[in-house]
N, C-alpha and C positions, 0 to 999 in steps of 0.2 A: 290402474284404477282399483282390482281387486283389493290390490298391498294398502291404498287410501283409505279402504271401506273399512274392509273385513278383518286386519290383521290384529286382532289387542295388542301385541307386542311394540305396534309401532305408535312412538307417540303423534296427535295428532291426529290418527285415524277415528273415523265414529265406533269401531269397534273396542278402540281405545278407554275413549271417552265415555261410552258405555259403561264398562265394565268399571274404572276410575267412582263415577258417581254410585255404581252398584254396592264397592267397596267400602266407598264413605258412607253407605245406610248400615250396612251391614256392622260396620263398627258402633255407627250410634245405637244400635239395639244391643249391642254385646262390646261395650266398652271394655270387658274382661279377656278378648277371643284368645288373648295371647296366652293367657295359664287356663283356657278349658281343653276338656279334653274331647276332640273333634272324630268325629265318625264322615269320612265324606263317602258318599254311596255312586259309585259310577263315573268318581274322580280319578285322576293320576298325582305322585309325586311333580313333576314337572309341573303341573296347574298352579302348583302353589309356590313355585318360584317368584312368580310376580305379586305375591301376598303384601300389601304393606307393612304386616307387622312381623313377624318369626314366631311362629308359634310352639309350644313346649311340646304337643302333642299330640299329631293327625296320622288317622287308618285310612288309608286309601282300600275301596275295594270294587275291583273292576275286573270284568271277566277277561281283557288281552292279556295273556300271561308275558307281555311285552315289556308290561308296566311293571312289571315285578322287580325290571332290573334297573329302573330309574333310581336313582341314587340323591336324596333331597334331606338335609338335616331335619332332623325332628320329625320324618315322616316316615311310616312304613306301609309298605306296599301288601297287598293283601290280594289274589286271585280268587277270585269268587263272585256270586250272583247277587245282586242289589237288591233284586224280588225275595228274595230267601231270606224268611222269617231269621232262620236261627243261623245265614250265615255259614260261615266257615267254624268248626268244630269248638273252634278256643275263643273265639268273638261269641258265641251265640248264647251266654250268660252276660254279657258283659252290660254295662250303662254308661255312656259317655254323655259329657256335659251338653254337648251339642250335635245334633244329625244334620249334616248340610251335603245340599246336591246342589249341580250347576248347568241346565242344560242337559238331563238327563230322562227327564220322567217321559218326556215325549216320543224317547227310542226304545220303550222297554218293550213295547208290544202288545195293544190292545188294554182292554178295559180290566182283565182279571189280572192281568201283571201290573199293572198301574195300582191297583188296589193291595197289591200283592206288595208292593213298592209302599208304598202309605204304610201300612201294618208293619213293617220293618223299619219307617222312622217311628213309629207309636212307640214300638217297642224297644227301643235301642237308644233312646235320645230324652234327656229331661223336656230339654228347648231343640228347636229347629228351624231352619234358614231351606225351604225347599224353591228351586227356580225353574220356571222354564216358559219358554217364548208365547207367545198370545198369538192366538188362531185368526183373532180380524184385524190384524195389523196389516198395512197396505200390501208389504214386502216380503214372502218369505224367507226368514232368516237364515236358512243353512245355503240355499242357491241364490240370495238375494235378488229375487225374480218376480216384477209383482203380480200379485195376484195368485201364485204358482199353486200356494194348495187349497182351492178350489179349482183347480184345471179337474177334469178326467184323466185317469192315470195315466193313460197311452199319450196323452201330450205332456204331461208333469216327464214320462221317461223320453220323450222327443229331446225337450230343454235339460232334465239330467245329462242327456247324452253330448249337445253343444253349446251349453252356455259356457264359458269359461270366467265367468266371476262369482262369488261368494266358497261357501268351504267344501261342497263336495268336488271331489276333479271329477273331470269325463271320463266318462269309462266303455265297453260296448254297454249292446240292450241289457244285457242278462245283470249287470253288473248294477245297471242304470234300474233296473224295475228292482231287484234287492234292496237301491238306498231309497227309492221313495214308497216302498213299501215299509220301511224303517222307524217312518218321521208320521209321527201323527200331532199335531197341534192340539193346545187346549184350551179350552173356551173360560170364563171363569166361574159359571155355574157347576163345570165338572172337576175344578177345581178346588172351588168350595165340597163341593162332594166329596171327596176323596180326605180333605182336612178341614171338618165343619169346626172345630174349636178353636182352627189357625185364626189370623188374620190375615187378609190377603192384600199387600201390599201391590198397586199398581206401579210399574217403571213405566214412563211416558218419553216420547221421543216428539219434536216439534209438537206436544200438545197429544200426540196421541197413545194411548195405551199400546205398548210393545210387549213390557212381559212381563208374569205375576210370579209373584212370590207368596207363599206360602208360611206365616212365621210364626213361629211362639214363644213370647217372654213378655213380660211387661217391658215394653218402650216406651221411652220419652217420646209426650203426647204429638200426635202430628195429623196433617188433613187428611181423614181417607177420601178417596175416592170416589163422586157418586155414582 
């Protein structure tokens, strides 16, 4: 069931399918993505294996120094902090055509790194593709568990500890109260906050709002949202 749900990789799945239609918006706002030059903030080389296009030129920068050693054409791997204005020493002048995150901004850590986050696409990026999952969506996304973050912590780390579907594995308590201390959800009011000039693209799943993106470029004209 997990592998059905959760896995992008596999075709078929709604994780799949997800990320498939995610892809196809993502190209209609930036029908160029192949020759820009890509900033992804909190991504890995490996992420971009399943890219539809091959792109000439993406920075990966993510604090597991793990990522470092993924090996992806046209991508390099960069250890460093997503919050951080200026970066790693040799990026912190730099301006890429695009700043895109994926499922990132809700793990950074509260509201001054979240803004800390924002201010590092402002500054880094002409255009920008920022994502992350939607707070009143039935199901929480990372344990696919509904309802899960509105539980109170001590039950959110009960089900951390033995749910065995969606992407965190079980782990003991200590382990379990770290990830859901991790995962903060966003509403689209603080959303808008954090990118008031963006557009905030809604992703809907059966009808319902699942997760906002945050963008900036002139796109081919489409329904927003009410």
């Amino acid at each position: 069931m997990r592998t059905r749900i959760a896995d992008p990789s596999r075709p078929g799945s709604l994780a799949h399918s997800a990320r498939a239609k995610r892809w196809h918006e993502l190209l209609r706002c930036f029908p160029d993505l192949a020759e820009m030059r890509v900033l992804d903030l909190g991504g890995t080389p490996a992420s971009w294996r399943s890219a539809p296009v091959r792109l000439a030129h993406v920075v990966t920068v993510n604090l597991d120094p793990h990522t470092a050693r993924q090996a992806e054409p046209g991508v390099i791997p960069v250890v460093g902090d997503a919050c951080d204005l200026f970066l790693p020493a040799h990026l912190s002048a730099e301006r890429f055509d695009l700043v895109y995150s994926n499922s990132v901004l809700e793990h950074v850590g509260g509201h001054y790194r979240r803004q800390r986050f924002a201010e590092a696409v402002h500054r880094h990026g002409t255009h920008h593709w920022v994502q992350t999952p939607y707070r009143y969506f039935p199901v929480e996304p990372h344990w696919l568990f509904p309802g899960l973050q509105w539980f109170p912590v001590r039950a959110r780390i009960a089900v951390s500890q033995h749910w065995p579907f969606g992407h965190v594995p079980r782990t003991g308590r200590a382990q379990a109260l770290r990830h859901v201390q991790e995962v903060e959800l966003l509403s689209v009011t603080e959303m808008r906050s954090y990118f008031p000039a963006s557009r905030i693209w809604i992703e809907r799943f059966a009808g319902l709002p699942k997760s906002l993106v945050a963008r900036k470029r002139r796109c081919q004209p489409f329904s927003e949202p009410r």
